[in-house]
Backbone as JSON, one array per atom type, in Angstrom:
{
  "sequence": "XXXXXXXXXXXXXXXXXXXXXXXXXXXXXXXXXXXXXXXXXXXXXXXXXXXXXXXXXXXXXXXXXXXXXXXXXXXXXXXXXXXXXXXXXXXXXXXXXXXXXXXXXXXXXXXXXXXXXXXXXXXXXXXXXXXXXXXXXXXXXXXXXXXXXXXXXXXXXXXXXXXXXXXXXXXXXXXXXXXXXXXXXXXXXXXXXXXXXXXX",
  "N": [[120.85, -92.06, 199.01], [119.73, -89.88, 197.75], [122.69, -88.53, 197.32], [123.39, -90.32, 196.02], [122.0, -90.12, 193.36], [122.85, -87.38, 192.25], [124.85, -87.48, 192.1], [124.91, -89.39, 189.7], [123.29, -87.8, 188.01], [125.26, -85.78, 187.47], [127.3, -87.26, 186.42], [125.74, -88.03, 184.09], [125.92, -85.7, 183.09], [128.09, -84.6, 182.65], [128.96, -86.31, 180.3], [127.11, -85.67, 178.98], [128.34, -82.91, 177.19], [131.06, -83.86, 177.26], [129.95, -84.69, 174.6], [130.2, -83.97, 172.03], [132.88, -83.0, 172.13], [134.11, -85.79, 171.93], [133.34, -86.2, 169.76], [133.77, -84.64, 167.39], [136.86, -85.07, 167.19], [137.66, -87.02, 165.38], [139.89, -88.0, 162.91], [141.39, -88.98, 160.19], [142.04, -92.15, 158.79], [144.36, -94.61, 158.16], [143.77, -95.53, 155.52], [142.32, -94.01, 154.79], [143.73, -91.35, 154.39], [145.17, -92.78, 152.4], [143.53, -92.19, 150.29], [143.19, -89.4, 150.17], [145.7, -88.57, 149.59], [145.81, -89.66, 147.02], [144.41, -87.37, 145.52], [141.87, -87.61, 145.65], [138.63, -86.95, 147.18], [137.37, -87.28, 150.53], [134.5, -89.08, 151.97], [132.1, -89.89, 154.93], [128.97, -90.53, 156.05], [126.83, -90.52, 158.79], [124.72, -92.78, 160.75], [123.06, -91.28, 164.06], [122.46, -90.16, 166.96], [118.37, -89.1, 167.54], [117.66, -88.88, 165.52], [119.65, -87.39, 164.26], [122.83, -86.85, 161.94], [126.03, -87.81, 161.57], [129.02, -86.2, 160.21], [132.01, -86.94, 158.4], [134.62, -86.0, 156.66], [137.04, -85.12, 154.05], [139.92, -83.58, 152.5], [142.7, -83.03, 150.33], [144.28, -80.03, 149.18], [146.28, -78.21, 147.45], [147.59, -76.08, 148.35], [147.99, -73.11, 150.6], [146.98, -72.66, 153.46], [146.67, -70.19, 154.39], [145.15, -69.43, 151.58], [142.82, -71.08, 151.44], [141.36, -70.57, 153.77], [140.69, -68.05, 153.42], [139.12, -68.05, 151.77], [136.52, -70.2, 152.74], [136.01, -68.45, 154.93], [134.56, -66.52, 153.86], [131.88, -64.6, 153.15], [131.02, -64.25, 150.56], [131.35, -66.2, 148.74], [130.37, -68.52, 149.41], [128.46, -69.8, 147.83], [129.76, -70.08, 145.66], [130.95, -72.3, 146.47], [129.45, -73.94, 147.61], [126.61, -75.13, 145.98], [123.69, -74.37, 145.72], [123.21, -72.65, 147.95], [122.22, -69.47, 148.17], [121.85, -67.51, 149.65], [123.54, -65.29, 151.83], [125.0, -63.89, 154.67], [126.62, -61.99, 157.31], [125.51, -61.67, 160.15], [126.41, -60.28, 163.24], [129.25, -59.65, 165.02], [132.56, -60.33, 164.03], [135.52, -61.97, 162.12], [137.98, -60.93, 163.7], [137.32, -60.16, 165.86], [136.97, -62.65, 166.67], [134.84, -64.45, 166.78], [131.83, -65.12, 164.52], [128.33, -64.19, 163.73], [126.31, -65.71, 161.32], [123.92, -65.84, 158.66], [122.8, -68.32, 156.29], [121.34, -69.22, 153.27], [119.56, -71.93, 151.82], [118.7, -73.23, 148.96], [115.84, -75.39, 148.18], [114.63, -78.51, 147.04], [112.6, -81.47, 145.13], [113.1, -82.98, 147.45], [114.09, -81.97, 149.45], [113.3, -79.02, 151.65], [113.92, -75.04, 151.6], [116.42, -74.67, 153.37], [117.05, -72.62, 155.85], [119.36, -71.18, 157.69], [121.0, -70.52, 160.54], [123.85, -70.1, 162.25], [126.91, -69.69, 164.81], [130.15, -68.88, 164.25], [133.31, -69.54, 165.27], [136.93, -68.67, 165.25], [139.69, -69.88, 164.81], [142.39, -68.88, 163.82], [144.84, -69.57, 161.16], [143.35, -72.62, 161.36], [140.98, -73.49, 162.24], [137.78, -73.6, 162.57], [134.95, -73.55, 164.41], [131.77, -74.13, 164.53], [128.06, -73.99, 165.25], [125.09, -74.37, 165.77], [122.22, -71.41, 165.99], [120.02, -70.75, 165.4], [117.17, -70.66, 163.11], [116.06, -73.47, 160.94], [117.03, -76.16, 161.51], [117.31, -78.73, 162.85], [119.5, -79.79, 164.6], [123.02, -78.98, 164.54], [126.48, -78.63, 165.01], [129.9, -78.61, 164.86], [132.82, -78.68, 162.89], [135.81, -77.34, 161.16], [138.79, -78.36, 160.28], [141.75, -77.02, 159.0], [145.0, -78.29, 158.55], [148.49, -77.95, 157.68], [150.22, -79.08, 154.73], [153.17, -80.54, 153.6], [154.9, -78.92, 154.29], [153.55, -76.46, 154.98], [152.82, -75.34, 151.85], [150.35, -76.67, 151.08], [147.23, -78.42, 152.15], [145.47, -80.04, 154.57], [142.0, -80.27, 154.65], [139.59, -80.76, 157.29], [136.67, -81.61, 157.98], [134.19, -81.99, 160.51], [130.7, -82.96, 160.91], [127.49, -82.77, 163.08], [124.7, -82.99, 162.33], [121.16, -82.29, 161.92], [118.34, -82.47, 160.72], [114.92, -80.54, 159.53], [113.31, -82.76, 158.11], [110.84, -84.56, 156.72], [111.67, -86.87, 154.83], [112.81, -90.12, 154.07], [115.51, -91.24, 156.57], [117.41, -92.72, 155.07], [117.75, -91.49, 153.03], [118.39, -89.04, 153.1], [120.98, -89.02, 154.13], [121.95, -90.44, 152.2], [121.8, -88.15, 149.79], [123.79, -86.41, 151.77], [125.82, -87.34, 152.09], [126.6, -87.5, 148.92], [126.66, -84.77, 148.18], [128.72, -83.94, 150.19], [131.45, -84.38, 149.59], [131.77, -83.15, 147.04], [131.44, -80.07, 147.77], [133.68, -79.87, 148.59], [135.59, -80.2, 146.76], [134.64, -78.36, 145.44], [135.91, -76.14, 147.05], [138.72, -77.18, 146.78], [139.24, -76.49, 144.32], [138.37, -73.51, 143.66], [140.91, -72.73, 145.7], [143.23, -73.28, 144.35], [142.86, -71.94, 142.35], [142.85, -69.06, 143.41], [145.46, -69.01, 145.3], [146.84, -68.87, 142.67], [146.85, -66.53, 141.67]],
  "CA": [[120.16, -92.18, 197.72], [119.8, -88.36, 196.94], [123.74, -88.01, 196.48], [123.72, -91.27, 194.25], [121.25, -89.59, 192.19], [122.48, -86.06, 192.19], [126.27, -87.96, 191.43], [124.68, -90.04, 188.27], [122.9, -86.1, 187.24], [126.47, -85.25, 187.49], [127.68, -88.1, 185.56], [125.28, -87.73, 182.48], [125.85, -83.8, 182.12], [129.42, -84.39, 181.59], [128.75, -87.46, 178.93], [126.68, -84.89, 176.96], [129.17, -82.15, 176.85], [132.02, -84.23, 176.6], [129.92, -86.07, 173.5], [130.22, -82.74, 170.79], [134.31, -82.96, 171.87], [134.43, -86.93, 171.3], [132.95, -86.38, 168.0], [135.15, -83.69, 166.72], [137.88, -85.84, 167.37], [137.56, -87.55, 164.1], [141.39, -87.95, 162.25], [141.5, -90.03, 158.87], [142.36, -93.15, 158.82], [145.77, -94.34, 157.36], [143.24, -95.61, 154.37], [141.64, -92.58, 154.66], [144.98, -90.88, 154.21], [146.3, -92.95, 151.12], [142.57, -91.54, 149.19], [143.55, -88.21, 149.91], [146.5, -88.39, 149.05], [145.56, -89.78, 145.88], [144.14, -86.55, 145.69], [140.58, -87.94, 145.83], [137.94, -86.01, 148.64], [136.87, -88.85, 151.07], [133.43, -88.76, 152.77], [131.03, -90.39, 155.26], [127.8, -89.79, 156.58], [126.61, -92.2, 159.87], [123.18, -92.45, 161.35], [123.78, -91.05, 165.22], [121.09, -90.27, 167.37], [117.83, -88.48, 167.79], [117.74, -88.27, 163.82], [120.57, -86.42, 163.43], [124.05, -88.08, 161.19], [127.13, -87.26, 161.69], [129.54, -86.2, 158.74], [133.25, -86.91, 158.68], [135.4, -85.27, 155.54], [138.44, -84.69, 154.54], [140.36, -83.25, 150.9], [143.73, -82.23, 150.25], [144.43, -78.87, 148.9], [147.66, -78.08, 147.22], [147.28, -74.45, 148.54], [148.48, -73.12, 151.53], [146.36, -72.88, 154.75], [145.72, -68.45, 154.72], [144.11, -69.07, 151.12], [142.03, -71.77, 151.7], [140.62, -69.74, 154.94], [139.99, -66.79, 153.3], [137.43, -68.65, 150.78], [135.88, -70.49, 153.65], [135.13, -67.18, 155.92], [134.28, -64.77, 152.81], [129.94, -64.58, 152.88], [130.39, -63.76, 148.68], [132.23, -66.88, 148.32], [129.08, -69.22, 149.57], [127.5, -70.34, 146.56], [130.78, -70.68, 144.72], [131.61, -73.5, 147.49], [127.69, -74.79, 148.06], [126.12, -74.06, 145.04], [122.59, -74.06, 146.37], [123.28, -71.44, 148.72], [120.99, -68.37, 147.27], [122.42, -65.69, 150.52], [125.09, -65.53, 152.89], [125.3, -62.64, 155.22], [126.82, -61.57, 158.81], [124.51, -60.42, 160.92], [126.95, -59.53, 164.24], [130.55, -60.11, 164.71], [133.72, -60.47, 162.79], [136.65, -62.57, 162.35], [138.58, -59.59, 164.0], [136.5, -60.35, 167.26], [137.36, -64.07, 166.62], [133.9, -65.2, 165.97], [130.78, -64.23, 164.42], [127.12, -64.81, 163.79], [125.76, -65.87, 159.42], [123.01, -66.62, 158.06], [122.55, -69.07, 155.36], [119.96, -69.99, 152.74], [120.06, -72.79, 150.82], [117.76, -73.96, 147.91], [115.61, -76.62, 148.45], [114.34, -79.62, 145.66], [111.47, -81.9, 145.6], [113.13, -84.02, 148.54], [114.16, -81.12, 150.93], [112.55, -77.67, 151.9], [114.49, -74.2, 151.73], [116.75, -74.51, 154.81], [117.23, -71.26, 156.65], [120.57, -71.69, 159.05], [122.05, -69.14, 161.63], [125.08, -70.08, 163.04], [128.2, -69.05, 165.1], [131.64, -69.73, 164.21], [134.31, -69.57, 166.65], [137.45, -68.7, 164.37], [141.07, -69.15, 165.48], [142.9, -68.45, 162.13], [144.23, -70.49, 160.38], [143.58, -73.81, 161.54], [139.65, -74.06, 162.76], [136.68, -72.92, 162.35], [133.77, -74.22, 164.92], [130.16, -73.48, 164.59], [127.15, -74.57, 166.09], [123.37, -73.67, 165.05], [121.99, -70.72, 167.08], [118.71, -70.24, 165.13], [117.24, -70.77, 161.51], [115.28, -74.59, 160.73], [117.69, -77.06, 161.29], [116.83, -79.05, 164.11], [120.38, -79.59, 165.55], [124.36, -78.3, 163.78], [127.47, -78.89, 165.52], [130.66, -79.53, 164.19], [134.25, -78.09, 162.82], [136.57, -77.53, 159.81], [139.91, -77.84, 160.56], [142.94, -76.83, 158.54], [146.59, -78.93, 158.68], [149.75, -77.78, 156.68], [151.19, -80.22, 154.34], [154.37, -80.08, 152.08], [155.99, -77.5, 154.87], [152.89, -75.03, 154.4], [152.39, -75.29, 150.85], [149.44, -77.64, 150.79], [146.73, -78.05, 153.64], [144.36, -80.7, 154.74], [141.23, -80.27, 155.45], [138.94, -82.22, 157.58], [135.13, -81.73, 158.13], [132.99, -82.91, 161.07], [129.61, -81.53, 161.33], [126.36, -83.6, 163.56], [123.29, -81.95, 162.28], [119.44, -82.86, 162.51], [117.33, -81.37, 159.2], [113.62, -80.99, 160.28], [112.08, -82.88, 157.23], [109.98, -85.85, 157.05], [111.81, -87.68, 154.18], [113.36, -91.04, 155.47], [116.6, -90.78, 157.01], [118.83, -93.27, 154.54], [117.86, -90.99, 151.78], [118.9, -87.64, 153.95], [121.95, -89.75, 154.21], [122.66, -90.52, 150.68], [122.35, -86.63, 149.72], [124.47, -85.9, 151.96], [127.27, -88.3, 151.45], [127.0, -87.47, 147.77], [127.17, -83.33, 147.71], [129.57, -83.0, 150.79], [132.31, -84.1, 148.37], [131.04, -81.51, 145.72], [131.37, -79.12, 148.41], [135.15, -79.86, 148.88], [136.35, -80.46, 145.51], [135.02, -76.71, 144.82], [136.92, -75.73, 147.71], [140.12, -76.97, 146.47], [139.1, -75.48, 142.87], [138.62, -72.04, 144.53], [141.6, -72.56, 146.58], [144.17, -73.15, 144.22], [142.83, -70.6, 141.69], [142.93, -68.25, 144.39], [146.53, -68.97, 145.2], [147.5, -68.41, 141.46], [146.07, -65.33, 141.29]],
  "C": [[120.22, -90.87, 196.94], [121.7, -87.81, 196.34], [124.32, -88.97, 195.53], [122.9, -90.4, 192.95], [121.94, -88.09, 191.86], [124.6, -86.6, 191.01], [125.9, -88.6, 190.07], [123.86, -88.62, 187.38], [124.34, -85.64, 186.86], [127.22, -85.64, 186.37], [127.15, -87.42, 184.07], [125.48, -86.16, 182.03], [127.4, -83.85, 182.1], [129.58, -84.89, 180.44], [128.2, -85.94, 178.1], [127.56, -83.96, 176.6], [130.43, -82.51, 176.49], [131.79, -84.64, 174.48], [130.09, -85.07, 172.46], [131.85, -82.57, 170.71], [134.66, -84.24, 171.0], [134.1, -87.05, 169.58], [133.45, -85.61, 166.79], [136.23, -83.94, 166.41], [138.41, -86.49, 166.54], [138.79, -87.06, 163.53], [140.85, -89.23, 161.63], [142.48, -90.64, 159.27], [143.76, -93.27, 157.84], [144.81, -94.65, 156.02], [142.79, -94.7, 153.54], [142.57, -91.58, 153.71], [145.23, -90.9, 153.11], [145.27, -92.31, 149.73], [143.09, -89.94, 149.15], [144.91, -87.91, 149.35], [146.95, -88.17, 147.52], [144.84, -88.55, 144.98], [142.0, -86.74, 145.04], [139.88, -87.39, 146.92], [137.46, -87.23, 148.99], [135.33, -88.35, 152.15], [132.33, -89.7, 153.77], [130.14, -89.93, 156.3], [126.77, -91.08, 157.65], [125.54, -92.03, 160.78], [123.74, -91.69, 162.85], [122.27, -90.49, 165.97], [120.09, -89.02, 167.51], [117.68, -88.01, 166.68], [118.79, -87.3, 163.48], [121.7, -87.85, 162.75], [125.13, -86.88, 161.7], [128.3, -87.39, 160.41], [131.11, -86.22, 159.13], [133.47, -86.86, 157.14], [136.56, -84.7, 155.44], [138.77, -84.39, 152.87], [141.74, -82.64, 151.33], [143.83, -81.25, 149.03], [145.73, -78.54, 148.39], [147.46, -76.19, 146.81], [147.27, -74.35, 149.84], [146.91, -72.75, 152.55], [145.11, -71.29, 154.66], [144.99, -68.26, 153.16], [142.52, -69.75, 151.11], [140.99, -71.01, 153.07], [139.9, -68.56, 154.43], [139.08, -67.32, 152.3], [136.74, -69.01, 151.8], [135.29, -69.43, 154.48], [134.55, -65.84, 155.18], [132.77, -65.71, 152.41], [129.82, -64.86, 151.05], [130.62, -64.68, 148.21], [131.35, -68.06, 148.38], [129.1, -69.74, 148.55], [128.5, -70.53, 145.97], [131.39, -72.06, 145.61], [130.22, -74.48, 147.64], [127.12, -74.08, 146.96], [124.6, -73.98, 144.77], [122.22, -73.37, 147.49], [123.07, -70.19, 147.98], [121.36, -67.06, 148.71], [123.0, -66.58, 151.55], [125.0, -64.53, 153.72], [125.34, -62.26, 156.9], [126.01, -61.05, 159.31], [124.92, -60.0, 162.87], [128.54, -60.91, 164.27], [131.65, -60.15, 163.94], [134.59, -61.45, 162.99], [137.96, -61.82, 163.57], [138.57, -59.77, 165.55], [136.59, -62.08, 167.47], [136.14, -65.07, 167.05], [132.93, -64.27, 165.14], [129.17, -65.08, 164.16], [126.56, -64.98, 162.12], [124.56, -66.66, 159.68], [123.13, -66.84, 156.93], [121.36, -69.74, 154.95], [120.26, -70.83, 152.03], [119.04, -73.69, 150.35], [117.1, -75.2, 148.37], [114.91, -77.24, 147.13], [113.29, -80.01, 146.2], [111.79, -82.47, 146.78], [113.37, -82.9, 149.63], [113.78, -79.78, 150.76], [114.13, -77.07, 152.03], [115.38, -74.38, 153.22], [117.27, -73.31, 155.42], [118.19, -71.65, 157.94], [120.9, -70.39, 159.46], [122.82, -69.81, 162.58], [125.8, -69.45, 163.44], [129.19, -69.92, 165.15], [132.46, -69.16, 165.13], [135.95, -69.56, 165.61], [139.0, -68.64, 165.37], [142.03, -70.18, 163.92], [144.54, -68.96, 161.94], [143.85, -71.67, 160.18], [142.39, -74.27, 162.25], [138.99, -73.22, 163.21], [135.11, -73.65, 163.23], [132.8, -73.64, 165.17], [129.3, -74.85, 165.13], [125.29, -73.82, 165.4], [123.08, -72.34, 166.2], [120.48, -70.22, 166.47], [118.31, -71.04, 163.46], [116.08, -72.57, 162.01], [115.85, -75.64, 161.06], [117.5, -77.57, 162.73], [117.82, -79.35, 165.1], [121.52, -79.29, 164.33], [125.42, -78.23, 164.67], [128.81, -79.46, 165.07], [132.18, -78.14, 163.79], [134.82, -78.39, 161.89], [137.89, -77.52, 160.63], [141.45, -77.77, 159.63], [144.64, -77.28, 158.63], [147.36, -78.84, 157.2], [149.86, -79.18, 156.06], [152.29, -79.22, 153.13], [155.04, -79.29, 153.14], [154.81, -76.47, 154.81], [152.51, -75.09, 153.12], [150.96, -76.06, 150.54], [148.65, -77.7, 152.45], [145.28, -79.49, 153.44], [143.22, -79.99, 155.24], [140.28, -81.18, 155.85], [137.71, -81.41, 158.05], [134.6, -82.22, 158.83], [131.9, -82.28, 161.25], [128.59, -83.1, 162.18], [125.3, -82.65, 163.07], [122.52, -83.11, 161.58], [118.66, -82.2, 161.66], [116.12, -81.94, 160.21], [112.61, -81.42, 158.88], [111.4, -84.4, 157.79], [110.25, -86.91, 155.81], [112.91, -88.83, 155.15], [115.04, -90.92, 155.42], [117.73, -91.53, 155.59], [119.07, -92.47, 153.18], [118.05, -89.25, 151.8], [120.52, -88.72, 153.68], [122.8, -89.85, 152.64], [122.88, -89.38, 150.15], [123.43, -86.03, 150.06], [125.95, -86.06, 151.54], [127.84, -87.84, 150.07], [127.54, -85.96, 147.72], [128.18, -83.3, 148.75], [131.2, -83.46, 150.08], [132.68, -82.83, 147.19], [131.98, -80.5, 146.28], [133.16, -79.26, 148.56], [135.99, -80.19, 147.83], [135.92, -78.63, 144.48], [135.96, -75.75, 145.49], [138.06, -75.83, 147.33], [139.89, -76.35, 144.72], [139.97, -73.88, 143.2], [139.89, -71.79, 145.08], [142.81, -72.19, 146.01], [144.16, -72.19, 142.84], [142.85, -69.28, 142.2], [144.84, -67.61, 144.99], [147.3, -68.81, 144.16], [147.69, -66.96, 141.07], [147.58, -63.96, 141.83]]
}
């Protein structure tokens, strides 16, 4: 009995660690595909458990891979990408060291409070970026950008999964709808930024 039980302990602590890979895993659909292509940003946002959602995203970029990265990992660049982000700033680590530690603030409205985030990203350049919460309000954060060439290099997908858990008390389908609606936003300034960046 004790090594059935100690074998099904065994069991469930791989399920949960595998379950932050399985969910990363996320590749657009060929439908998925023919929106981006169209050069439309595609987004959805899916209940998942323990109140958190899980976000899958994706935009194409007609801008290569190393400028699109360097907007994404530059602190000053925040608020021109999230534009309710009010501070940005490293507080240990670098890219250099191939992660580091940020904090992020970001405005809150009548429906959600100021959220205060501290994460670490995990950077291997140019093609993914994975963070995780390590402090701040957010009740869980998990998730990954990742960067794919198109055109030969000239052009670059990106794709978006994040799981995170806000700690408010408004009801979830309308956490949901927010999100769905700005994390578009958030990737149609990215390719703004990206390919004014590459002109430059």
């Amino acid at each position: 009995m004790k090594s059935r039980l100690i074998g099904m302990a065994t069991f469930a602590t791989a399920l949960s660690l595998a379950a932050p890979a399985l969910a990363l895993a996320w590749e657009p659909s060929r439908d998925v595909q023919r929106i981006l292509v169209s050069g439309r940003p595609w987004a959805e946002v899916l209940p998942d458990t323990n109140g958190a959602v899980l976000i899958h995203a994706a935009i194409d970029i007609p801008a290569p891979a190393r400028a699109v990265w360097a907007l994404m990992t530059d602190c000053r660049m925040a608020a021109r990408l999230v534009v309710t982000v009010t501070s940005c700033k490293i507080l240990s680590g670098d890219q250099q060291r191939g992660w580091d530690v940020r904090e992020q603030v970001t405005r809150g409205n009548i429906f959600l409070p100021e959220i205060h985030n501290v994460m670490r990203n995990d950077f291997q350049p140019f093609s993914v970026i994975r963070f995780r919460k390590v402090g701040g309000n957010l009740k869980a954060e998990a998730g990954e950008w990742r960067l794919e060439p198109l055109s030969g290099g000239a052009g670059t997908r990106v794709i978006y999964v994040n799981r995170v858990a806000v700690n408010i008390l408004a009801p979830a389908a309308l956490v949901r709808a927010g999100l769905k609606r700005d994390t578009p936003k958030v990737l149609v300034n990215l390719r703004r930024e990206s390919v004014a960046a590459s002109h430059r």
